[in-house]
N, C-alpha and C positions, 0 to 999 in steps of 0.2 A: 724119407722125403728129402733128405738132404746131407750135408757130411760139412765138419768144423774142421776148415784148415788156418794153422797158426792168429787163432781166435775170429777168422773173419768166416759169417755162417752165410753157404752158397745156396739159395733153395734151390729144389730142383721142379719141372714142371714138366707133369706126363705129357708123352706122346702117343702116336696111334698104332708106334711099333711097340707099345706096353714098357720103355723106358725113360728116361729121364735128362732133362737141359738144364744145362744152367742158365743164370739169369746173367751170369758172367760174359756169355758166347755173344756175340755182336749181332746186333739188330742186321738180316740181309738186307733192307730199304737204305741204310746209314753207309752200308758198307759199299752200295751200288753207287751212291752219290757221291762217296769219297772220290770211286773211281773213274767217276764222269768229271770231277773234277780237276784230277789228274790228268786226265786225257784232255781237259780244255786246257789246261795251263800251258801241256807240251805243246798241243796246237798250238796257242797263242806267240808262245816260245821259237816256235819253229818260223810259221806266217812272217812275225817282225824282221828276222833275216832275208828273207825273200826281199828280190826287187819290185820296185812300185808295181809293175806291168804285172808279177805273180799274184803280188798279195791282192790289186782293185781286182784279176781275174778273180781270185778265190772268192773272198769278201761277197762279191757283185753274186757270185754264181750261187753259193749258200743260203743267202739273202734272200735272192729269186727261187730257189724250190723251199724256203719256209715261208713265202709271201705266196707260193703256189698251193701248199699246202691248206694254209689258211684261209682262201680264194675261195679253192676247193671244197672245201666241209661250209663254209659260207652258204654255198652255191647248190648244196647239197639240202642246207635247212629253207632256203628260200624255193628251190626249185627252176625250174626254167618257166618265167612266166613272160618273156619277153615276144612269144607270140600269142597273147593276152594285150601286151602294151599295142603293137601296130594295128590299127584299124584296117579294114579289106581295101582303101582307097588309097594307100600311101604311095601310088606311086604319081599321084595328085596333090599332091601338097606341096605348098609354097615352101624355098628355101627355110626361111625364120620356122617353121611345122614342122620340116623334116629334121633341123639341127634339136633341136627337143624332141623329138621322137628318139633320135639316137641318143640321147643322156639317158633317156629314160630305160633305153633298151643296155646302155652299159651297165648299167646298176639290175638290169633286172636278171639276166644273162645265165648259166647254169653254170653248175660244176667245172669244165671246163673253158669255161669263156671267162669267169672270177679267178679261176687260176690264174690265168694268161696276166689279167689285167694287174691284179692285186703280184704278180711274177717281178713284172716291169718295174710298177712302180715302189717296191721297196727294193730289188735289185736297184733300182737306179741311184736311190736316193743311198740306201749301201754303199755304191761304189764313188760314186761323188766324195761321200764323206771321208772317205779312206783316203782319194785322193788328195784330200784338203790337207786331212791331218796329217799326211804324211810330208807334205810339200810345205806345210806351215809352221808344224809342228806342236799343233796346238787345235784346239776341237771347242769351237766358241758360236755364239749368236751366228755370227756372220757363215761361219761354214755350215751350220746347219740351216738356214735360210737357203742358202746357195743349192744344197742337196734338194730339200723341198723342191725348192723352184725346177729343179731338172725331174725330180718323180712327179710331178704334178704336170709339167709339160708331156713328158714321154704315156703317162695314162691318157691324156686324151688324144695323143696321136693313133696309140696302141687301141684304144678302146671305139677310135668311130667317134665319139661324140662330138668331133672340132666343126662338124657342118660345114658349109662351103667356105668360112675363113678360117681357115685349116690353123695356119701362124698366129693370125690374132685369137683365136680360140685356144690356143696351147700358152702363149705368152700369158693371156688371162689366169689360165687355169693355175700356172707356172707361179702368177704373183700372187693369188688368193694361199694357195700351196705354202708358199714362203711367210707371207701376215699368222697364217694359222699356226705353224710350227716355232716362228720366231715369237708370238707368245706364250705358247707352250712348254718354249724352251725358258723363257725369263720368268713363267710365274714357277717352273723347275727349280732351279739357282735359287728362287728367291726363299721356300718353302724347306730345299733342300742345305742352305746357310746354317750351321748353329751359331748363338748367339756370341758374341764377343765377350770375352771376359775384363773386368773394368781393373785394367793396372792398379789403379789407385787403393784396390781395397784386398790386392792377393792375402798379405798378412790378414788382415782381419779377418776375411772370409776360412784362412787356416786355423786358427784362434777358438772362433765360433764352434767348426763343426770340432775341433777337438774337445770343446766345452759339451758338445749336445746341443749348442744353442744358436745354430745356424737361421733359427728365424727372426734372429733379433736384426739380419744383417740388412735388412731394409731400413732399420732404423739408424743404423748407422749413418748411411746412404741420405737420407731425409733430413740428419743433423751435419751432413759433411764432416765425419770424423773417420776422416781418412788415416791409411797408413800410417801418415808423418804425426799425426797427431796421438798416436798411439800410448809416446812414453809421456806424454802431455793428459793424459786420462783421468777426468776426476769422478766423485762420486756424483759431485753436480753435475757436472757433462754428460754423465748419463742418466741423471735422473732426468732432465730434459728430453732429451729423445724418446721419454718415456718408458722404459728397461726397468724393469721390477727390482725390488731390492736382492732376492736370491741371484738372480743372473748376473747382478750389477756384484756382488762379492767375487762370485766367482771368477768376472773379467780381471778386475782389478788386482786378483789374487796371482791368477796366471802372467800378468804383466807383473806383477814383483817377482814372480820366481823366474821370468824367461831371460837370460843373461846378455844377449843383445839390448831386449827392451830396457831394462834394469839398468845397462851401461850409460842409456839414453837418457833414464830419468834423471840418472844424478847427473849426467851433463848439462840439461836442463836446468836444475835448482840453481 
């Protein structure tokens, strides 16, 4: 089942040609993504070199058949029910009836009509963005708002839905587009922040988990026995904070023997 080289044991695991694999041999799933991800790195490698006019064509165009794709198989589970939405009289209907009728028929549309639409508007909002950040330098609230606002304008041109005020129904759409992603993007950042680490407490917080006893560092924190107060550390001081008498040895112990702190204490006295 298996074979011992230079003490490390490799099992082995039949196949269906009656031989045997190692556990050694590389997962093909592992090894397929390596190479995807290799090929997106040279891609990305390559793109950045390209002039603006290259990289928004690319960007916009990749963009638009994975927003086609996705349209697509949408459009697929919904089905075409959008001659289900128009009633037999629509071509009776007042303005304000007919521009809801066409929202209703953008959204309901099939396979390729969800391509088209869902094509446009991540294509757009794609290439917007690239051109932002390429011209700004920088990829923030404000450029992805901006994007928004042009994918959410270009779907309703694309899609029919803008009714007879064609401009003001796209500007609409354009700024609802822009509200939705720009908080999107901020509750992003906000969720996506790790916490800041509190200057004042690095040494302790090093101290601690060298100890094992990194839960005492809220207690710290709660007494204000900050860094500075470190070679200043008494057994009172921490029995205050509330810190057990075990834990409290052990601090005060590692502060006699750390040669910085040490140096600190008799300058103190």
């Amino acid at each position: 089942m298996g074979e011992s080289k230079q003490g490390v044991m490799v099992l082995g695991i039949p196949t269906r040609a009656g031989g045997f694999t190692g556990q050694a041999e590389q997962n093909p799933i592992a090894l397929a993504q390596a190479k995807f991800r290799e090929v997106e790195t040279r891609f990305k490698d390559w793109l950045a070199k390209q002039s603006l006019a290259v990289e928004a064509a690319v960007v916009t165009t990749t963009s638009g058949v994975q927003g086609a794709a996705i349209g697509g198989f949408m459009g697929t589970l919904t089905g075409d029910v959008s001659s289900l939405v128009a009633p037999p009289n629509a071509a009776g209907l007042n303005p304000e009836a007919m521009a809801s009728l066409k929202q209703a028929q953008a959204f309901a549309g099939g396979p390729l009509v969800q391509a088209r639409n869902f094509a446009v508007m991540t294509g757009t909002n794609a290439g917007i963005s690239c051109v932002l950040k390429r011209l700004r330098g920088k990829e923030d609230v404000q450029s992805s708002m901006v994007a928004a606002f042009g994918s959410g304008a270009m779907f309703t041109l694309i899609s029919g839905m803008g009714g007879p005020n064609l401009a003001a129904n796209a500007v609409t759409s354009g700024l609802f587009f822009a509200l939705v992603q720009g908080g999107i993007y901020q509750l992003g950042q906000k969720f996506s922040q790790s916490p800041t680490e509190d200057v004042n407490y690095v040494k302790t917080r090093t101290i601690l988990s060298n100890l094992g006893l990194q839960n005492y560092e809220k207690n710290f924190k709660k007494g204000l026995l900050t860094d500075n107060t470190l070679p200043l550390l008494t057994d009172s001081a921490l029995r205050d904070v509330k810190i057990p008498p075990g834990p409290r040895l052990l601090i005060l112990d590692h502060i006699e023997r750390d040669p910085e702190l040490k140096e600190s204490r008799k300058a103190n006295r």
